[in-house]
N, C-alpha and C positions, 0 to 999 in steps of 0.2 A: 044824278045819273052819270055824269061824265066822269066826278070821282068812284063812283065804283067801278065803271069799267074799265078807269085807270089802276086802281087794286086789282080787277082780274087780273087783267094783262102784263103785272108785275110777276102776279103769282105762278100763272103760267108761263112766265121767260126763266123763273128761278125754277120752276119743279123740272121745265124741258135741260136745263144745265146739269141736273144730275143723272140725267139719264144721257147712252148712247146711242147716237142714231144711226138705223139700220148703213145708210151712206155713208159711216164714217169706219164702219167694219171692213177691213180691207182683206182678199184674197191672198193667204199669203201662198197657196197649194203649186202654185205655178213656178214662183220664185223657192221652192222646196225642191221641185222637180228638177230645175234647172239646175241646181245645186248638187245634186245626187247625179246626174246626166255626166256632168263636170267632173264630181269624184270617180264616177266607174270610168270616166276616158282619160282621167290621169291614172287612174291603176293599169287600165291596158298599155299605156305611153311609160307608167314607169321603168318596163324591160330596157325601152329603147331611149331610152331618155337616161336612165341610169348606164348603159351602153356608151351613151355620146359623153359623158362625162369619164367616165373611164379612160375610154378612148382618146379625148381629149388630154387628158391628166398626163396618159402615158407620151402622148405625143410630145409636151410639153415640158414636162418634168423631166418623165425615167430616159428619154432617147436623147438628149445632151450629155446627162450620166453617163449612158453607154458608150457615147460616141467619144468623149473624153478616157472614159477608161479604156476603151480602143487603144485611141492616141498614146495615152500614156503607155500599153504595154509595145507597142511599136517601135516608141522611143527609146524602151528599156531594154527590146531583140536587138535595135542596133546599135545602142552603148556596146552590148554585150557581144555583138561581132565586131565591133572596134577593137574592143579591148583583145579579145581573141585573135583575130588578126595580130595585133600590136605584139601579142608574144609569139606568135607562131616569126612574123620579121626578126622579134629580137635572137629567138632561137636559133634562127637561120643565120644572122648576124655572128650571134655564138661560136657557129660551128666554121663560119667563114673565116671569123679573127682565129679562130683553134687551130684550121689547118694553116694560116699564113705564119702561124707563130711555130709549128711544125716545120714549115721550108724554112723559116729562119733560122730555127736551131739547127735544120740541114747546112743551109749556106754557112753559120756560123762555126760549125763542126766542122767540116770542107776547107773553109779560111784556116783555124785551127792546126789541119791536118798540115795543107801549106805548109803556112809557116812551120813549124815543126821541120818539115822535110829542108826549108829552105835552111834554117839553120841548123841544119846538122850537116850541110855542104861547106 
């Protein structure tokens, strides 16, 4: 008697092992839900979430860009009224040495004339 009940009881731990029990069926309907809840409030959040990263990018990236190539064309307005300047002075210099080399040839003609007059007394 004690061996046979020990063969039932084998027989029934092996037939229960291929079967599965109702307790070991897990809900998965909740953790589905939550999932899908998740995805429709990252689609509404993607406007602004894709937004912040834009927004970011440009803060980051494109506005030092800008602000260099600012710079640089700043730099290159006032080369360029440097340089302008520089000839409008020399210009002016030009015309300064023009006329003084004019009263020279004045002065120098006038000496000239002098002399001339002197030696013919």
């Amino acid at each position: 008697a004690g061996v046979a009940a020990y063969v039932k009881k084998q027989r029934n731990d092996e037939t229960q092992s291929h079967y599965i029990e109702s307790n070991a069926i897990v809900d998965n309907s909740n953790a589905c839900k939550a999932v899908e809840y998740f995805l429709k409030g990252m689609t509404r959040q993607s406007t602004a979430i894709g937004g912040m990263v834009i927004t970011s990018f440009i803060e980051q990236a494109i506005e030092p860009i800008n602000r260099q190539i600012s710079d640089q064309e700043s730099l290159i307005k006032n080369i360029n009224d440097d340089l302008n300047k520089t000839e409008n002075d020399q210009e002016l210099l030009r015309e300064e040495l023009k006329k003084y080399m004019q009263e020279s040839d004045h002065i120098t003609n006038d000496y000239n004339s002098l002399k001339s007059e002197i030696q013919a007394l």
